[in-house]
C-alpha positions as CSV (number, residue, x, y, z in Angstrom):
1,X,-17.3,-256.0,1.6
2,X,-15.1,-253.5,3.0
3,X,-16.1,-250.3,4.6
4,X,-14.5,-247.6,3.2
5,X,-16.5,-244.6,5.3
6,X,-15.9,-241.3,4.0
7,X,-13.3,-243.1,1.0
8,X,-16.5,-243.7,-1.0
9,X,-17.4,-239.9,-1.3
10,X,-14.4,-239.1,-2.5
11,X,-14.6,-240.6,-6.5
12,X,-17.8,-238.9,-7.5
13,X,-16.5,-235.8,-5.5
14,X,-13.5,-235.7,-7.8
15,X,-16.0,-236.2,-10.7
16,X,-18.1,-233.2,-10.1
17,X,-15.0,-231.0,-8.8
18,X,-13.2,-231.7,-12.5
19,X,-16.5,-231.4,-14.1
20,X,-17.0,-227.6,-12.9
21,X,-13.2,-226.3,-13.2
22,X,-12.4,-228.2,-16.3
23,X,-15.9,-228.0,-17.9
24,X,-14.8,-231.7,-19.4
25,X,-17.6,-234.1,-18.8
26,X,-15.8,-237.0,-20.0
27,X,-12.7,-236.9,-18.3
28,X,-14.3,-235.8,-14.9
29,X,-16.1,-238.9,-15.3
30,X,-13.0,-241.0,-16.5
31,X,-11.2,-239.9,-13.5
32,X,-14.0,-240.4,-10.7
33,X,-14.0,-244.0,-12.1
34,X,-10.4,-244.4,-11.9
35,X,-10.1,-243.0,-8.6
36,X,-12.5,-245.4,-7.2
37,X,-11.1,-248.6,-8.5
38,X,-8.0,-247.8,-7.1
39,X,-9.1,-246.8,-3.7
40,X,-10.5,-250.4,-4.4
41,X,-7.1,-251.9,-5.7
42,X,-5.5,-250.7,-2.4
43,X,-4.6,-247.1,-3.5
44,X,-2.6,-248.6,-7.1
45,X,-2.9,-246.4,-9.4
46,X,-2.1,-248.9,-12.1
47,X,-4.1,-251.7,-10.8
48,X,-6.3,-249.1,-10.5
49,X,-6.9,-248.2,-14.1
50,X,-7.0,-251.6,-15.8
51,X,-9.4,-252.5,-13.0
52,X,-11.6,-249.3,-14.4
53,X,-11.2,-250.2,-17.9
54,X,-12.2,-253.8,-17.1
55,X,-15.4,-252.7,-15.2
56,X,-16.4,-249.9,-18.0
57,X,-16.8,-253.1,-20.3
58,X,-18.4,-255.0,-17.8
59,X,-21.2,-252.7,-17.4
60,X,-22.7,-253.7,-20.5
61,X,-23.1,-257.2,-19.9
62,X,-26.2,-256.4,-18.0
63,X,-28.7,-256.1,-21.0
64,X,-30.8,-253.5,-18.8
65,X,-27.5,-251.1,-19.9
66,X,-27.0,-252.1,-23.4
67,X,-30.4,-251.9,-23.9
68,X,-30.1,-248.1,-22.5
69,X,-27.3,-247.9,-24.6
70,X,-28.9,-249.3,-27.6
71,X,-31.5,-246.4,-27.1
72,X,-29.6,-244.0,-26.9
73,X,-28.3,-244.8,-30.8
74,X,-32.1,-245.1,-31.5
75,X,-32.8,-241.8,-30.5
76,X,-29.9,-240.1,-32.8
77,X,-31.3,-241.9,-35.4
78,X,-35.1,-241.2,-34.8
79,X,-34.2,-237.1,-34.5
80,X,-31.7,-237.1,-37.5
81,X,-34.8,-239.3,-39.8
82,X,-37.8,-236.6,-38.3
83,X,-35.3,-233.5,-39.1
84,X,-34.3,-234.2,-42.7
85,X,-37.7,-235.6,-43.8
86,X,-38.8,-231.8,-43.1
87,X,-41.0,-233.1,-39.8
88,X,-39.3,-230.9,-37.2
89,X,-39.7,-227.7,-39.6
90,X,-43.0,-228.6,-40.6
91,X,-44.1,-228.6,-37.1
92,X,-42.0,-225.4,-36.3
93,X,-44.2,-223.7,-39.5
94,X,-46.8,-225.8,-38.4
95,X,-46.8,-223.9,-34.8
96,X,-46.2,-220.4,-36.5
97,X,-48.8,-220.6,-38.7
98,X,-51.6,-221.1,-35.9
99,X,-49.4,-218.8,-34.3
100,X,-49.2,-220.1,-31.3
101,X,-45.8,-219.3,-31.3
102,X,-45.1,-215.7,-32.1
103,X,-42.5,-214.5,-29.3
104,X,-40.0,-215.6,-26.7
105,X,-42.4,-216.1,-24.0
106,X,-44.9,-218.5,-26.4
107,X,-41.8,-220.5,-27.4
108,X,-40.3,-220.9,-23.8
109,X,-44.1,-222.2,-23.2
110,X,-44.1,-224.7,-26.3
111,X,-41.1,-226.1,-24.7
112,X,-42.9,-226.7,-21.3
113,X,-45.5,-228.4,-22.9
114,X,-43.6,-231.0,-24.5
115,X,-42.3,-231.8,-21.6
116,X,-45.6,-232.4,-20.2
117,X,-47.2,-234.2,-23.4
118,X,-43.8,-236.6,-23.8
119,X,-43.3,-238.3,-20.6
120,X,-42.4,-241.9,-21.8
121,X,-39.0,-241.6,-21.0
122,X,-36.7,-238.3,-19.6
123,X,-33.9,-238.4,-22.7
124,X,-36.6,-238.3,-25.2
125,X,-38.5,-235.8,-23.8
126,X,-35.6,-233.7,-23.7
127,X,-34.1,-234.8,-27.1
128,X,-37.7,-233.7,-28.6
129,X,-38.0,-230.6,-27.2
130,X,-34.2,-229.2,-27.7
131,X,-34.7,-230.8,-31.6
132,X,-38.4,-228.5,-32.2
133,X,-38.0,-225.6,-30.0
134,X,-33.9,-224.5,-30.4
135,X,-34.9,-223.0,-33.7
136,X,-37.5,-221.2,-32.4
137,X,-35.1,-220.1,-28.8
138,X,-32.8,-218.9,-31.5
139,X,-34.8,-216.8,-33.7
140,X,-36.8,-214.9,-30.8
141,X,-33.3,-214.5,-28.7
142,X,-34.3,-216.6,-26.3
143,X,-31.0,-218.0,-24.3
144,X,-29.9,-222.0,-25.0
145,X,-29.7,-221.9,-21.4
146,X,-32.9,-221.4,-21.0
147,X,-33.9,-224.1,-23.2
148,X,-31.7,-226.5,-21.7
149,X,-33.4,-225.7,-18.1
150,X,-37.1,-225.8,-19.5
151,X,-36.0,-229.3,-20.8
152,X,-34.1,-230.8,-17.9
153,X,-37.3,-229.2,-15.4
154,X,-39.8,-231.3,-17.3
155,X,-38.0,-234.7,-18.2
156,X,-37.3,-236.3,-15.1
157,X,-39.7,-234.2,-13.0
158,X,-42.0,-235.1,-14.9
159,X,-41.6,-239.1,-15.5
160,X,-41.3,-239.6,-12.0
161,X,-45.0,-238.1,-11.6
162,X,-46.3,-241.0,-13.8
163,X,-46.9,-244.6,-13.0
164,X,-46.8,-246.3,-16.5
165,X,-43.8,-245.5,-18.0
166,X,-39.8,-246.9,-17.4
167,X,-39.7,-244.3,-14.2
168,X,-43.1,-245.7,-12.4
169,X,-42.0,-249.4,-13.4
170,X,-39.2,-249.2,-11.9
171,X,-40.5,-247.4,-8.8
172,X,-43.0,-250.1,-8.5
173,X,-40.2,-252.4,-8.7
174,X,-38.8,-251.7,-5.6
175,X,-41.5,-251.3,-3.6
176,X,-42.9,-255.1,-4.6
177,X,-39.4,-256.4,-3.9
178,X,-39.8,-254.9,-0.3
179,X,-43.2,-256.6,-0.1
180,X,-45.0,-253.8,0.2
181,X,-48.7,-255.3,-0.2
182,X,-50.2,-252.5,-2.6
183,X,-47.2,-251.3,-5.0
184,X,-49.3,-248.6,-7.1
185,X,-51.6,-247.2,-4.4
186,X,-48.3,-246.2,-2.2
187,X,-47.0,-244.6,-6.0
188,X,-50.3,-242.9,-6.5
189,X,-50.5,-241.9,-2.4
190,X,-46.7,-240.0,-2.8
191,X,-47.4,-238.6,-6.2
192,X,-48.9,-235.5,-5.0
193,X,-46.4,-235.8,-1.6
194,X,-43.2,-235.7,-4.7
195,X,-42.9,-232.0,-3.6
196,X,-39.7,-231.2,-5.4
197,X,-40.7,-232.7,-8.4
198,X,-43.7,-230.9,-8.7
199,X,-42.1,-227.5,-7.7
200,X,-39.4,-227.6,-10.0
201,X,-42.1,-228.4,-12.8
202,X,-44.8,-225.9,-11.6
203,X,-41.7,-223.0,-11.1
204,X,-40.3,-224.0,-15.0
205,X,-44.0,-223.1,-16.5
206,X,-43.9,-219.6,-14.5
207,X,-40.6,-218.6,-15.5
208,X,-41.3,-219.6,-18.7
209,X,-45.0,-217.7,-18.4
210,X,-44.1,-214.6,-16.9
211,X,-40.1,-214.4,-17.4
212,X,-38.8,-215.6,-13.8
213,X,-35.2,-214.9,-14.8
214,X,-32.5,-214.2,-11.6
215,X,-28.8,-214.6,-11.0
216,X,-27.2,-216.4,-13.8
217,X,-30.1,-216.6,-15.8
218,X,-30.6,-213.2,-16.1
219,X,-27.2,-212.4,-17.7
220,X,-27.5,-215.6,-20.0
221,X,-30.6,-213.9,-21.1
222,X,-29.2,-210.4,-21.6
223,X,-26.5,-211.6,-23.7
224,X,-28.8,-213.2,-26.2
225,X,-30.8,-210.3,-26.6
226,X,-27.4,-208.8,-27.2
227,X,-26.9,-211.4,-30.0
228,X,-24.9,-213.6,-28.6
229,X,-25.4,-217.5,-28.4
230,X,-22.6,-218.2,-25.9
231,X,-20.2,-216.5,-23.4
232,X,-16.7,-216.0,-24.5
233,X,-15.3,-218.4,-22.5
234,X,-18.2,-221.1,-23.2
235,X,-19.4,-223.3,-26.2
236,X,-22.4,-225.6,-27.4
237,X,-22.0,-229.5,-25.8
238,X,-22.9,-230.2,-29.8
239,X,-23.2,-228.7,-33.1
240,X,-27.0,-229.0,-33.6
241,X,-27.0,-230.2,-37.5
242,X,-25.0,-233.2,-35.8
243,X,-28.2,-233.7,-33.5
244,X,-31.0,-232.8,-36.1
245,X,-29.6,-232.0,-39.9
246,X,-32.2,-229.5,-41.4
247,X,-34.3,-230.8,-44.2
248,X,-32.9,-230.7,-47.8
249,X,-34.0,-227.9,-50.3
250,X,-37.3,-229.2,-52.1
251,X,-38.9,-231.7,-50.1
252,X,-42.0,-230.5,-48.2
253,X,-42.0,-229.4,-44.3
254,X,-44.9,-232.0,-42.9
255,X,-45.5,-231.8,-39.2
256,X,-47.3,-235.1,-39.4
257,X,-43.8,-236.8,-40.2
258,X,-42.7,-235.9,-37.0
259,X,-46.0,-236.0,-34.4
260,X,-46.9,-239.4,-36.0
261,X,-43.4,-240.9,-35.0
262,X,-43.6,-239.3,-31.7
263,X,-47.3,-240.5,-31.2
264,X,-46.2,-244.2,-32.0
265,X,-43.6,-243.7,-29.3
266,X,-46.2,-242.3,-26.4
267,X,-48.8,-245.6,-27.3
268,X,-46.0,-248.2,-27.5
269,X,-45.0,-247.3,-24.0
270,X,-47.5,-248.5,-22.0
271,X,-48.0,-251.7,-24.4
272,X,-44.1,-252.7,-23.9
273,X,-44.6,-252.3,-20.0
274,X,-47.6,-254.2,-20.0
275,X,-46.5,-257.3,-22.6
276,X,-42.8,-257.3,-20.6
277,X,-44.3,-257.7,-17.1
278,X,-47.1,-260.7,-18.2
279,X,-50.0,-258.6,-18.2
280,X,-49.1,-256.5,-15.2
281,X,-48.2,-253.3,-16.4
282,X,-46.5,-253.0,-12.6
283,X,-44.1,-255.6,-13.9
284,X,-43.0,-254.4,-16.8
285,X,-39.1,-253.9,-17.6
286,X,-38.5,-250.1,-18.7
287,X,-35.5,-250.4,-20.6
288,X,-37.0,-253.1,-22.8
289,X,-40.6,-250.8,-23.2
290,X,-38.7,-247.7,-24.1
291,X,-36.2,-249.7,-26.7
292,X,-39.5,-251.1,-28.2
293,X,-40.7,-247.7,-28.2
294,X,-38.1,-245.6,-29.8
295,X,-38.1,-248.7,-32.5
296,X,-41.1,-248.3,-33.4
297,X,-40.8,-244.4,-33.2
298,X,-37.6,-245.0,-35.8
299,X,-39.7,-247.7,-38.2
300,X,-42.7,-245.6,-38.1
301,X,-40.7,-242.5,-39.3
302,X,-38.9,-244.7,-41.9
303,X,-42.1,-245.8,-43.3
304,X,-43.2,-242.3,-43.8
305,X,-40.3,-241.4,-45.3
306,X,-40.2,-243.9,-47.7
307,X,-44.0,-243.9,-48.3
308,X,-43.9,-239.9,-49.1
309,X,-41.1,-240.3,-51.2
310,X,-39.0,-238.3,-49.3
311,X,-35.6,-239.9,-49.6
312,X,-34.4,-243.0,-51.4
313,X,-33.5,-246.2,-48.9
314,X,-29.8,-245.3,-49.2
315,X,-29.9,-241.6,-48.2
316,X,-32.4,-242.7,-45.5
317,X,-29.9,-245.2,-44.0
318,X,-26.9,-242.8,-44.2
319,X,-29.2,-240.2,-42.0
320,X,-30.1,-242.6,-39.8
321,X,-26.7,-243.6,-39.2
322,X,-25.0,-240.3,-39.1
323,X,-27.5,-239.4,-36.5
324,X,-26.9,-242.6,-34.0
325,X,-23.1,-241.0,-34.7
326,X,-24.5,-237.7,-33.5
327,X,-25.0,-239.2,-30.3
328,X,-22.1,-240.9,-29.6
329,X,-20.8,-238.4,-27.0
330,X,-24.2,-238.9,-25.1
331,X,-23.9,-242.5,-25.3
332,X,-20.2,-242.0,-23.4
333,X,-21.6,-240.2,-20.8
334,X,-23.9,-242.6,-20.3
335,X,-21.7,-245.5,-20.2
336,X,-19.2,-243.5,-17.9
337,X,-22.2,-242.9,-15.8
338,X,-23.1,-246.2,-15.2
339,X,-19.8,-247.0,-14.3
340,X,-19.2,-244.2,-12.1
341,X,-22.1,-245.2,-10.5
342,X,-21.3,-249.1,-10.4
343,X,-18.2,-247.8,-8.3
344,X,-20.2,-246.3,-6.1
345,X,-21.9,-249.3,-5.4
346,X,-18.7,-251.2,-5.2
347,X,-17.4,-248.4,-2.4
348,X,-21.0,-248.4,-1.1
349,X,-21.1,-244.7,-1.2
350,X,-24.9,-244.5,-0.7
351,X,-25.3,-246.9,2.2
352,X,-22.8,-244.6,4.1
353,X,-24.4,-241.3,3.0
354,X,-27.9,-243.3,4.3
355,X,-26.2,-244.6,7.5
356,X,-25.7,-241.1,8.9
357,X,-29.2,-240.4,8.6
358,X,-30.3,-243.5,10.2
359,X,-31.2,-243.6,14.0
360,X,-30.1,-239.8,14.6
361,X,-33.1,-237.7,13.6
362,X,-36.2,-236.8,15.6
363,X,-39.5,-237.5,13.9
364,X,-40.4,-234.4,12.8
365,X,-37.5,-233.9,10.9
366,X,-37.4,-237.1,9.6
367,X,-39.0,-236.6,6.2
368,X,-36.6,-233.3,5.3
369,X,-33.6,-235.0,5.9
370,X,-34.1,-238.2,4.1
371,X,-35.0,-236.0,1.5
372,X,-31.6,-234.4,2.2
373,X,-29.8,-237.5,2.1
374,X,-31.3,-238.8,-1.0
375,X,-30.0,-235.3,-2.7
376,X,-26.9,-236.0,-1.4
377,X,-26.7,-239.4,-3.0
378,X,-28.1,-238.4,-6.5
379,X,-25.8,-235.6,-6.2
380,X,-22.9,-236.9,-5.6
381,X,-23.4,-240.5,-7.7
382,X,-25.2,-238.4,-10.6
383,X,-27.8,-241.5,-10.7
384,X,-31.5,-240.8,-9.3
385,X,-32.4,-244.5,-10.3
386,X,-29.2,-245.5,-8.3
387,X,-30.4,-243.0,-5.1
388,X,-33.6,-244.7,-5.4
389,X,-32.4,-248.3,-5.2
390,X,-29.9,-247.2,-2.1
391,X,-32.7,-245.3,-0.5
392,X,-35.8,-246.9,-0.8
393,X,-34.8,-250.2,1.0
394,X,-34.0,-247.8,4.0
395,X,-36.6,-245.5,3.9
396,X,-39.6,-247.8,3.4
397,X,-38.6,-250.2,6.3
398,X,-38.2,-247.2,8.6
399,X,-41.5,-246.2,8.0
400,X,-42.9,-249.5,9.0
401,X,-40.9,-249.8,12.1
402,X,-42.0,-246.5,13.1
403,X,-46.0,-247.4,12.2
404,X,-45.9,-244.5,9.9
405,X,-47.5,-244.7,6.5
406,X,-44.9,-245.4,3.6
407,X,-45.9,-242.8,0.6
408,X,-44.6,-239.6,2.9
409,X,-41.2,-241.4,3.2
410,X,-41.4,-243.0,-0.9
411,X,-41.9,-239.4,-1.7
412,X,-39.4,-237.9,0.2
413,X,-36.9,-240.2,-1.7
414,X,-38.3,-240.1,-5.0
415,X,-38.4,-235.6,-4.4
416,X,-34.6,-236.3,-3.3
417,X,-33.2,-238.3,-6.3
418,X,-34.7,-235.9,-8.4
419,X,-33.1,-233.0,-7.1
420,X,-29.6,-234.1,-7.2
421,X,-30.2,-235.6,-10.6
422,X,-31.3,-232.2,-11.7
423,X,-28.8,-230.0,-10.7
424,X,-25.5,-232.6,-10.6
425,X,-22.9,-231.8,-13.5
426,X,-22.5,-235.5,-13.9
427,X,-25.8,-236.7,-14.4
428,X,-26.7,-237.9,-17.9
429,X,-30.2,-235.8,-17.5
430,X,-28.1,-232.7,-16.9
431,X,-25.8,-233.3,-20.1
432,X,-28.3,-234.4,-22.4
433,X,-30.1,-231.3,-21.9
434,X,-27.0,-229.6,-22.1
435,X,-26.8,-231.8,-25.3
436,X,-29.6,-231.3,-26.9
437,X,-30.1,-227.2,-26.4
438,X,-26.5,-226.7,-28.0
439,X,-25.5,-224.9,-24.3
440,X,-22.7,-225.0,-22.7
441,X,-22.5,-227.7,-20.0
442,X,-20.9,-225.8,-17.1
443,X,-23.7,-222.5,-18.1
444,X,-26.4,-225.1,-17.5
445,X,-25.8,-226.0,-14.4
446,X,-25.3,-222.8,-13.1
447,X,-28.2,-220.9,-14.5
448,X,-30.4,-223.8,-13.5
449,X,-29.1,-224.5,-10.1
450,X,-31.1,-221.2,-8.7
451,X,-34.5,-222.5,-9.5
452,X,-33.4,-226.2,-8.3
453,X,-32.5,-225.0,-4.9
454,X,-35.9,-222.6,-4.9
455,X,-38.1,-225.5,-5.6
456,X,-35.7,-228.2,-3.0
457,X,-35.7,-225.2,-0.4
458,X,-39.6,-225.2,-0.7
459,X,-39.5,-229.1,-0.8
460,X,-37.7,-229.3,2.8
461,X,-40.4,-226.4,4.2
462,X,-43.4,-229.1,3.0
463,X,-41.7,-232.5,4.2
464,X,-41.3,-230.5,7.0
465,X,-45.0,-229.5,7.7
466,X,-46.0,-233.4,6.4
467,X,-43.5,-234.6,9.3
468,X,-45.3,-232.8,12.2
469,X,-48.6,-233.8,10.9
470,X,-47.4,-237.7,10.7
471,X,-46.0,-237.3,14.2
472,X,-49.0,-235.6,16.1
């Protein structure tokens, strides 16, 4: 394959430059694609875009992307079912009747939560907690942005803590394909080594607890006390009824009908990893165990619905359809996404970003910069699991050569992937939570982006302190 050197930086450069002046997520993305099949085509422009629309397509012969895909519709439908069969106001009253939820700062706190209780998969998490707690941001004038931060701070954050779900399988993935002789104990060694992850987590409960709100935040915040939703200039990603139509007039708000289907989700995780890898739970393919699971998150809503009387088979397959519609722009980004990032791959933008890490840095500094690098990578690709397959293969024989032990260096590139998936304007994490907290896109990223770099900055100080201790 050729080398293209610094060539490869430039598509998903272009992506997130377009993305942040233009505040156009799809056509960013179209254009990082484009640009990087022609640098591929020899710099024809033509050749260039037929080769982009012929890889877009491509992209969904692997059935690890349809399936993710595939999900994605699953989801719109799941949300649109729990939402007019009165499950996501039930549990809303539900909440307020306990009244555990009686003010801005208990309803930025329910939203944490779910992010800890839901950890199956990162879009669900997020799509659940923008579908139950935008109502309640709204009515206590709490800002969208913050919503959309609380959500994108506890999805992948938090999935990439736990060993048996898509995020750990995968993980363990890679490490068995490097021959790593004890997969799960190196995971379970760099969990509490994942330093980013768990700063950006532990920093998203205390803003949330105590009102942590600075820089762009603050003003986001003001204005929706002010009784504004938006900025001027700015506008939801979505219309929320497209997301999660209210119930009709007349048929009862049950929270059951939507923590049952939820529930069902959470148990049928850990069964689909386990069944798909042969009894080894290690094994298991994600995308498969988190289709199975929103399926039978979907069928297990339907059957409520229909058992409750709720709506009649027809009504109940228009909802479900109109909200797989819902999602349709999410589904684009994802596909552009994984094309984006299949360019990448093409250009071999993460191999160079790793090669200048290789061989130049003294030990001590090691574990800060290929958490650096791995930022970098996930930045500028807007793909953590992409960063993780480019970085891991590096980091883990480095380790070995060095005769270091292997979870400081895992963890450094798991805390690294995370970052930049967090805080890039062209990661599907960073738009769905845009997505599913009705926020503007471009207002996300920069109210969040404080707290990301408070919790990397801190991340960098600890890899730091674990480097010198490795090396003495």
């Amino acid at each position: 394959m050729p080398d293209y050197g610094v060539l490869s930086l430039l598509p998903p450069l272009l992506a997130i430059a377009l993305a942040v002046r233009t505040r156009e997520v799809y056509l960013s993305l179209a254009a990082g694609i484009w640009l990087g099949w022609t640098i591929v085509e020899g710099w024809d422009p033509l050749a260039g875009a037929a080769r982009a629309v012929n890889e877009t397509i491509a992209v969904l012969g692997d059935p690890g992307n349809a399936r993710i895909l595939l999900f994605t519709f699953m989801v719109g439908s799941l949300i649109a079912i729990v939402g007019s069969n009165g499950g996501v106001d039930g549990f809303v009253a539900w909440v307020e009747r306990r009244r555990w939820v009686t003010d801005g700062r208990r309803a930025q706190l329910l939203a944490w939560l779910i992010g800890l209780v839901i950890f199956i998969e990162s879009n669900i998490t997020i799509l659940v907690t923008g579908s139950v707690c935008r109502p309640l941001f709204d009515r206590f004038q709490v800002s969208r942005e913050k919503l959309a931060y609380l959500s994108d701070s506890t999805s992948a954050p938090i999935c990439i803590l736990v060993p048996f779900n898509a995020w750990g399988g995968y993980i363990l993935g890679l490490l068995a394909a490097l021959g790593v002789a004890a997969p799960m104990g190196v995971f379970v060694a760099a969990i509490p080594l994942n330093f980013y992850a768990l700063a950006a987590v532990l920093l998203a409960g205390a803003t949330a607890a105590f009102g942590l709100d600075w820089g762009p935040m603050r003003a986001a915040e003001e204005r929706t006390r002010g009784g504004e939703l938006h900025w001027e200039h700015a506008g939801a990603l979505a219309d929320p009824e497209e997301i999660a139509p209210p119930a009709a007039p007349g048929i009862p708000r049950r929270p059951v009908n939507l923590i049952l289907p939820v529930a069902a989700m959470v148990l049928t995780m850990p069964v689909g990893m386990y069944t798909t890898g042969g009894g080894t739970m290690a094994a298991g393919s994600g995308s498969l165990s988190v289709l199975w699971a929103v399926i039978v998150g979907v069928s297990v809503a339907s059957v409520l619905t229909l058992g409750q009387r709720l709506l009649p088979v027809q009504e109940l397959s228009r909802v479900s359809l109109h909200g797989a519609g819902g999602l349709t722009g999410m589904a684009l980004v994802l596909l552009l996404a994984i094309a984006l990032g299949a360019v990448t791959v093409q250009l071999g933008t993460g191999e160079f970003i790793a090669g200048l890490v290789a061989g130049r840095i003294p030990l001590p500094a090691l574990l800060p910069i290929i958490f650096l690098a791995g930022a970098g990578t996930s930045f500028a690709t807007g793909s953590s699991w992409g960063t993780f397959a480019i970085m891991i293969p590096v980091a883990v024989p480095l380790a070995v050569s060095l005769g270091l032990p292997v979870a400081p260096f895992v963890a450094a590139v798991l805390s690294g992937g995370i970052f930049g998936d967090h805080c890039s304007p062209i990661s599907d994490t960073t738009v769905i939570s845009s997505l599913a907290a009705a926020s503007d896109h471009i207002e996300h990223v920069r109210t969040q982006l404080p707290y990301a770099l408070a919790a990397g900055s801190f991340a960098i100080l600890a890899f730091a302190v674990t480097g010198g201790f490795l090396t003495t």
